[in-house]
C-alpha positions in Angstrom: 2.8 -19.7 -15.0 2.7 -16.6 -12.5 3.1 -13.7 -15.1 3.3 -11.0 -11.8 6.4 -12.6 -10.2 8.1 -12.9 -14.0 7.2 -8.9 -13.8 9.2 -8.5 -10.6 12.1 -10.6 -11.6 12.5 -8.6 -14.7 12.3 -5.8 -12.4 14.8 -7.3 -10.0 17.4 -7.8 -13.0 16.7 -4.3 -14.2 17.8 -3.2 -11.4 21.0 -5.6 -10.8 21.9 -3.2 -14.0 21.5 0.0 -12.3 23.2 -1.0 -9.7 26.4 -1.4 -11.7 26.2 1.8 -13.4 28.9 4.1 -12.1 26.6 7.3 -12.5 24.2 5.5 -10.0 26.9 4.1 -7.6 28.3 8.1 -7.6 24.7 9.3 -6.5 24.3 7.8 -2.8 21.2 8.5 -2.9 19.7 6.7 -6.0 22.1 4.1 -4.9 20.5 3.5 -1.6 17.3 3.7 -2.9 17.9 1.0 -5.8 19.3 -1.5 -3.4 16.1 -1.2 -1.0 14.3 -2.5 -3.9 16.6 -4.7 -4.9 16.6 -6.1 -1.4 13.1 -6.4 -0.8 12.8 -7.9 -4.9 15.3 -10.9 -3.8 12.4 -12.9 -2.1 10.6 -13.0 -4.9 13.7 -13.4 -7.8 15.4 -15.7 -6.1 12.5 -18.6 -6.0 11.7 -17.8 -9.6 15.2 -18.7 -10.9 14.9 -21.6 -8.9 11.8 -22.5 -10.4 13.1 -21.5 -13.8 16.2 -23.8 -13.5 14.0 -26.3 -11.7 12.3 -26.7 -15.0 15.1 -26.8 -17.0 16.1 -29.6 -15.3 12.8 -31.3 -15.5 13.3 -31.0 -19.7 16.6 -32.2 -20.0 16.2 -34.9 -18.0 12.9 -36.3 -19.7 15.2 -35.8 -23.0 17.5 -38.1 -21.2 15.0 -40.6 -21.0 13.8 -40.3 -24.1 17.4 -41.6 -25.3 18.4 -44.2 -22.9 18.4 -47.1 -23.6 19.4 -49.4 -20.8 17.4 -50.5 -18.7 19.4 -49.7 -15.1 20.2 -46.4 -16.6 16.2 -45.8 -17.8 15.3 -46.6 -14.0 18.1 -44.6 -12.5 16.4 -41.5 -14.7 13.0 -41.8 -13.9 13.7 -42.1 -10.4 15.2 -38.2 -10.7 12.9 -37.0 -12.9 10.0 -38.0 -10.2 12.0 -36.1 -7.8 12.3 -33.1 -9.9 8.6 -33.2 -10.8 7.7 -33.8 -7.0 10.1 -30.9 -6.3 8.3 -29.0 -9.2 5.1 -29.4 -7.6 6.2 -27.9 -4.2 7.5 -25.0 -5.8 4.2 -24.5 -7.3 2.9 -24.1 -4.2 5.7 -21.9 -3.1 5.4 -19.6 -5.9 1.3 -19.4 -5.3 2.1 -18.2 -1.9 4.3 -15.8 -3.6 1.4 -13.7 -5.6 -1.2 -13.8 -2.9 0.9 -11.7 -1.2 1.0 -9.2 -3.5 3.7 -6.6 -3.5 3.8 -6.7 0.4 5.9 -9.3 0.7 8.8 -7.2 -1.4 8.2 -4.1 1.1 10.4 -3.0 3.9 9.5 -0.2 5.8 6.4 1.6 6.0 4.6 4.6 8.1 1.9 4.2 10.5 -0.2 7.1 11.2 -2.6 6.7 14.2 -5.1 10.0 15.1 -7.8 10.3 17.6 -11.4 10.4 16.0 -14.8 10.9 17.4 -14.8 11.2 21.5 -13.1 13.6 22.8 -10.7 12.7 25.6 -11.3 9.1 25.3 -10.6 9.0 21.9 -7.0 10.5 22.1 -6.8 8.0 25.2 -7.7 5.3 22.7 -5.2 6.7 20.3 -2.7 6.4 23.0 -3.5 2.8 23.9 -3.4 1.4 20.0 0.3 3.2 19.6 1.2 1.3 22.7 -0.2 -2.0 21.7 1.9 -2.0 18.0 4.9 -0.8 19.9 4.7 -3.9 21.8 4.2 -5.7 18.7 7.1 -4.1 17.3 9.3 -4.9 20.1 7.9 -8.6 19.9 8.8 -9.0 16.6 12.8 -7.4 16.7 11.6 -4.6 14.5 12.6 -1.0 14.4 10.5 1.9 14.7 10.9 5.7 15.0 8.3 8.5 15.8 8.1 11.1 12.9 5.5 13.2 14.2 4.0 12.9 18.3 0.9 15.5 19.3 -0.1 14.3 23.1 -3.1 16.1 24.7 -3.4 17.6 28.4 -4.7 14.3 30.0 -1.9 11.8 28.3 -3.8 10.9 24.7 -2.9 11.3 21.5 -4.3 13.6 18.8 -1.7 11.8 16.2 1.2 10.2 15.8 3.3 9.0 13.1 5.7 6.6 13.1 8.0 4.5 10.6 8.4 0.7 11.1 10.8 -1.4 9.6 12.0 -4.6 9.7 11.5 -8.3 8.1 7.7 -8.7 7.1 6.8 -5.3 8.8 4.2 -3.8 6.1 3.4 -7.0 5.2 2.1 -8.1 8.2 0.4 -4.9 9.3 -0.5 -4.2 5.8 -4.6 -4.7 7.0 -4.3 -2.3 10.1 -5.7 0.8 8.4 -9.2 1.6 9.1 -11.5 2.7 11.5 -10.6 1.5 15.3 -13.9 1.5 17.6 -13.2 1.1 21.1 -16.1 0.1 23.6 -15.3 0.5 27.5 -15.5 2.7 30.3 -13.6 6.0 29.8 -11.0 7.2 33.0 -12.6 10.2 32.2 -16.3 8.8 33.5 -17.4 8.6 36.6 -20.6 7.2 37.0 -19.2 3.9 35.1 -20.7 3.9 31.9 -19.7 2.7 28.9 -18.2 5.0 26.1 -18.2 4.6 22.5 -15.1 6.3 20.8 -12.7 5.8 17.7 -9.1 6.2 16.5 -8.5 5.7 12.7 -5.1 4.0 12.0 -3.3 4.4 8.3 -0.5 2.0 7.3 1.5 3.2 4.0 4.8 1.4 2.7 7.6 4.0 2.7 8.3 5.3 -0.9 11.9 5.9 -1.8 12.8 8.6 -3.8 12.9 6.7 -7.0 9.7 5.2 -6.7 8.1 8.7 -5.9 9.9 11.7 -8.1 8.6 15.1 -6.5 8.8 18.4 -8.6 10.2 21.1 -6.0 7.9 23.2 -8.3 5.2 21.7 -7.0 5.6 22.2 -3.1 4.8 24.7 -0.8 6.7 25.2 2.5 5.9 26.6 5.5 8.0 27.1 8.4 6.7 28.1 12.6 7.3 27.5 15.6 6.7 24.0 17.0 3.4 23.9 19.1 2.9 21.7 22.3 5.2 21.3 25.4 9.0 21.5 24.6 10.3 24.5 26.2 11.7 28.1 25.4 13.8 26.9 23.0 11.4 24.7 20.8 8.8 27.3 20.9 11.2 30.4 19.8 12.8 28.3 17.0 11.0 27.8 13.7 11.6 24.5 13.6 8.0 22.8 12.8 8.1 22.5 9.0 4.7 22.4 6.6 4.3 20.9 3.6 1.7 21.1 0.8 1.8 19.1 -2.1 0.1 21.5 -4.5 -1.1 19.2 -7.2 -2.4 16.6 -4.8 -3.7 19.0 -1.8 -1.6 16.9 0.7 -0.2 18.5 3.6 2.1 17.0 5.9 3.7 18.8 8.9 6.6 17.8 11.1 7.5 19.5 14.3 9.2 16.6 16.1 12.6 17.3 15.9 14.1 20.7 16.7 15.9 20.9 13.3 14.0 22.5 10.7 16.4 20.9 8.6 15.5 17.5 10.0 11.9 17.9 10.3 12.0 18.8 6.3 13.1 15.5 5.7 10.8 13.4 8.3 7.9 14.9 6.3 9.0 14.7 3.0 9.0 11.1 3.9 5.7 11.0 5.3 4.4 12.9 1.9 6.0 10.3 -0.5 4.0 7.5 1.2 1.1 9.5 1.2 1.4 10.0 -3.0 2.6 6.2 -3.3 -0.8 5.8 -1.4 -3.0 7.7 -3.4 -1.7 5.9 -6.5 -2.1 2.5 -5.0 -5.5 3.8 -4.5 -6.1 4.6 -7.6 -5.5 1.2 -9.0 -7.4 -0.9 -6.1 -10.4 1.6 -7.3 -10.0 0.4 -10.6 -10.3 -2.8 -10.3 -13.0 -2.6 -8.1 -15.6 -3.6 -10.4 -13.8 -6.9 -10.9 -12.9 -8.1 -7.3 -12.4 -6.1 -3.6 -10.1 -7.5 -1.7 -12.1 -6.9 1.9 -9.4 -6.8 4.0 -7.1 -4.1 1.6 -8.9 -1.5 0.8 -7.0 0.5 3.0 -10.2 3.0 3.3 -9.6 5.3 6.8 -13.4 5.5 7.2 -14.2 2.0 6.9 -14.5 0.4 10.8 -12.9 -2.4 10.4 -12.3 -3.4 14.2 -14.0 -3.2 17.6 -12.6 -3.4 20.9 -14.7 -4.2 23.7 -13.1 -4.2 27.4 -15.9 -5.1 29.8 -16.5 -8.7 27.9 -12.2 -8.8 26.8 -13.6 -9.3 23.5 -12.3 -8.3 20.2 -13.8 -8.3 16.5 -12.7 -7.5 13.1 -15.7 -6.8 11.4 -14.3 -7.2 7.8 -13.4 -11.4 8.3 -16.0 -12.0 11.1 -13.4 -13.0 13.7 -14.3 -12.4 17.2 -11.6 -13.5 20.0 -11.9 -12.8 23.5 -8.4 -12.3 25.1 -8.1 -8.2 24.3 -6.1 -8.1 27.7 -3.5 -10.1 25.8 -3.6 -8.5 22.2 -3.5 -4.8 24.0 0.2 -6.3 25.3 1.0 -7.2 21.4 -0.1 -10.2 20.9 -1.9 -9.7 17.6 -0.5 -13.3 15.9 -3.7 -14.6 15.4 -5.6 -11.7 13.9 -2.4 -11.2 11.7 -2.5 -14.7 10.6 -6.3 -14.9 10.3 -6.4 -11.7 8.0 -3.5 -12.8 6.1 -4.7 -16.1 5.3 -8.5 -14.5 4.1 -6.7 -12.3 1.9 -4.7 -15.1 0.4 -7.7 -17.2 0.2 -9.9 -14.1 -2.0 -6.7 -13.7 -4.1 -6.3 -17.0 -5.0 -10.6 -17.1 -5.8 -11.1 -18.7 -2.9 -14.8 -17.6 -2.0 -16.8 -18.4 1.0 -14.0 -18.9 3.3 -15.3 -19.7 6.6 -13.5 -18.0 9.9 -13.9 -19.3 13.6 -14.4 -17.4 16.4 -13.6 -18.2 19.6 -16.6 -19.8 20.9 -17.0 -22.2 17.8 -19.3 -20.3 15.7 -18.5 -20.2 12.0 -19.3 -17.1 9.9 -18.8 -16.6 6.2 -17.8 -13.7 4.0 
């Protein structure tokens, strides 16, 4: 019935395999990698089977029926065959749930990029305030995040920052972040009062492992310098700030957060995997373009996806037509209802359902 979760439990019992070959358990590496996957592959094996023994049941208790022939015994099986079959039916709707979420659901970590876009000061400022608000959604939620790569400006803002999040439903639920941030307001750096238009552009990529991502040392070239930016003597003398450029691809990735070059290698090499795993997942949503966008996924950076506008406390994701007007609370974290309201709209297209209606806050109904 659901040929894409029978892909992942084959992939699921692949791995159970790998996991008990001895060349793999004597590599810590590939090991640690397999059981990420593994891990994040158990919520979607572990209904399946269910469902898969469900239906045994279902048959072998219909064959039952089919034999008996008392009549206390007949009524005694028909009674658990309904509740198998009722059961049945609630794991359909289970499983459904299951492939309109996609591969999210099986992903654990991921890396956030955030950089300042067009607007100067305010826009690093902006840059500043989305990092804050998905910290606080982070901390909210009990997950776990660390800072790969931090470039602040004079005045406080951001340039960039990358940062990896993990934790139980972490890419899933931020999945639809990437895009084009618009901010409306009056900047701290005006002072006549008016209102600024300036953007930050956020990127959310699920964190490759290295089995999922192989990369040729062939194929890399690496740059070390000096780290840039405040730190002190010490940071600035060292040649810690690693570079990387993926030659085949033309990606470049530089770390300069840590003050071990040896550390900072592996931060970006990190960053780069998710970057490739990107680009290929890219490559397929462009393919099947032509068939059906997904609105909310394309993951495009360019695409403005979100305005925030702090003289009305108003904010609107252009992509679902939801407008809500409590930004004071959703700058401290509280992003549950976009979340939900872009999660479900996805679920809805993926599933074929069209014209799905949102609400925003004062009542109005607008359709995509």
């Amino acid at each position: 019935m659901f040929p894409s979760l029978e892909t992942k439990l084959k992939r699921y019992e692949e791995l159970e395999l790998q996991l008990q070959d001895p060349e793999v358990l004597a590599d810590i590496t590939t090991m640690l990698a397999i059981q990420r996957e593994h891990g994040g592959l158990t919520k979607v094996a572990m209904p399946v089977r269910e469902f898969h023994a469900l239906v045994a049941d279902i048959d072998a208790a219909r064959m039952m029926l089919e034999e008996e022939t008392d009549s206390e015994a007949r009524e005694y099986a028909e009674a658990e065959l309904e509740a198998l079959e009722a059961r049945k039916l609630q794991m359909e709707s289970e499983l459904e749930d299951l492939v309109a979420a996609g591969d999210s659901i099986t992903r654990g970590s991921m890396i956030m990029e955030i950089r300042a876009g067009t607007g100067g000061d305010e826009a690093a400022l902006f840059a500043r305030d989305l990092y804050e608000m998905y910290t606080k959604l982070i901390e909210i939620r009990g997950w776990k995040s660390e800072v790969i790569e931090f470039n602040v400006t004079e005045l406080g803002g951001l340039k960039e920052v990358t940062l990896s999040i993990s934790g139980e439903g972490a890419f899933h639920q931020l999945q639809f972040e990437s895009g084009g941030h618009r901010v409306q307001r009056v900047p701290e750096t005006e002072a006549q009062g008016r209102i600024h238009t300036s953007a930050a552009t956020v990127a959310v990529m699920p964190e490759a492992t290295e089995v999922e991502i192989e990369i040729n040392d062939a194929d890399l070239q690496i740059d070390t310098m000096r780290a840039g930016g405040p730190g002190g003597q010490k940071v600035n003398k060292i040649e810690s700030a690693v570079r990387i450029t993926h030659v085949p691809s033309g990606i470049v990735v530089k770390c300069q957060d840590e003050k071990s070059q040896h550390k900072n290698r592996a931060k970006a090499m990190r960053v780069l995997r998710s970057r490739l795993l990107e680009a290929r997942q890219k490559e397929v949503h462009d393919a099947r373009a032509e068939h059906r966008r997904t609105l909310v996924g394309s993951g495009d950076r360019s695409q403005r996806i979100r305005t925030y506008n702090f003289p009305q406390n108003r904010i609107t994701d252009h992509r679902i037509n939801v407008t809500l007007y409590k930004l004071d609370k959703i700058v401290q974290g509280d992003l549950d209802e976009l979340i939900e309201a872009l999660l479900e709209f996805d679920r809805q297209e993926r599933l074929g359902g069209a014209g799905t209606a949102a609400k925003s806050t004062d009542g109005s109904v607008s359709k995509k």
